[in-house]
N, C-alpha and C positions, 0 to 999 in steps of 0.2 A: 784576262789580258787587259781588258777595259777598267778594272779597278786596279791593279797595277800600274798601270800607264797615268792613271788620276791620282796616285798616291805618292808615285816617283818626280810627275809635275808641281807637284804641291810641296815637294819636299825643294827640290831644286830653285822653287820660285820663293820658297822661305828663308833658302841661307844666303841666295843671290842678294835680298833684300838688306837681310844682316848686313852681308857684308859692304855692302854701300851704306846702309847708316849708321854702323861702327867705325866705318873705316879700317878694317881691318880684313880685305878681302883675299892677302896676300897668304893668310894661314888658312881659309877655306876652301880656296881654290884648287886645291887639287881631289877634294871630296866633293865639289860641283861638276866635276870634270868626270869621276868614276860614274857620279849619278846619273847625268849627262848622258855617258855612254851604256847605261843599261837603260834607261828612258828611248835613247838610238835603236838598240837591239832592239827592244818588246815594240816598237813601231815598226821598224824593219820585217820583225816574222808578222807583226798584222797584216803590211802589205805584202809580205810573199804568200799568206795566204787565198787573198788577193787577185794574186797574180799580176802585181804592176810592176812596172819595169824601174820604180821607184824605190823598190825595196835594196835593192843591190848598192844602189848610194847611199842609204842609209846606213844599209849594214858595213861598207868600209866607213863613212864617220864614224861611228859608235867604235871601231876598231881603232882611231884612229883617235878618238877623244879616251879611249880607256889604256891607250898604249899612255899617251902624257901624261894623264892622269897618274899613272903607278910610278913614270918614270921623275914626276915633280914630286912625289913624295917621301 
């Protein structure tokens, strides 16, 4: 989970960067947004293992960034 979550953040903080210094953020956006929301998930089941009451907000973001995500592309 922990090399997952460093692999997904590493990917998402790569094209965010792209995309601000291409300028061209409007064609990656909705591929930050899918990543986004599976980077949401694999934090959300860390903290439900957890057992923190954080986890449940997370898991509707990630629900919520992965629904836009499919539905802007």
């Amino acid at each position: 989970m922990k090399i997952l979550r460093i692999i997904l953040t590493t990917v998402v903080v790569a094209l965010s960067s792209y995309g601000l210094i291409t300028g061209k953020s409007g064609i990656i956006m909705p591929y930050i947004l899918l990543l986004m929301g599976g980077l949401l998930v694999v934090m959300g089941l860390a903290e439900f293992r957890k057992r923190k009451p954080i986890a449940f907000t997370s898991l509707l973001a990630a629900g919520f960034s992965l629904f836009v995500g499919i539905y802007t592309l």
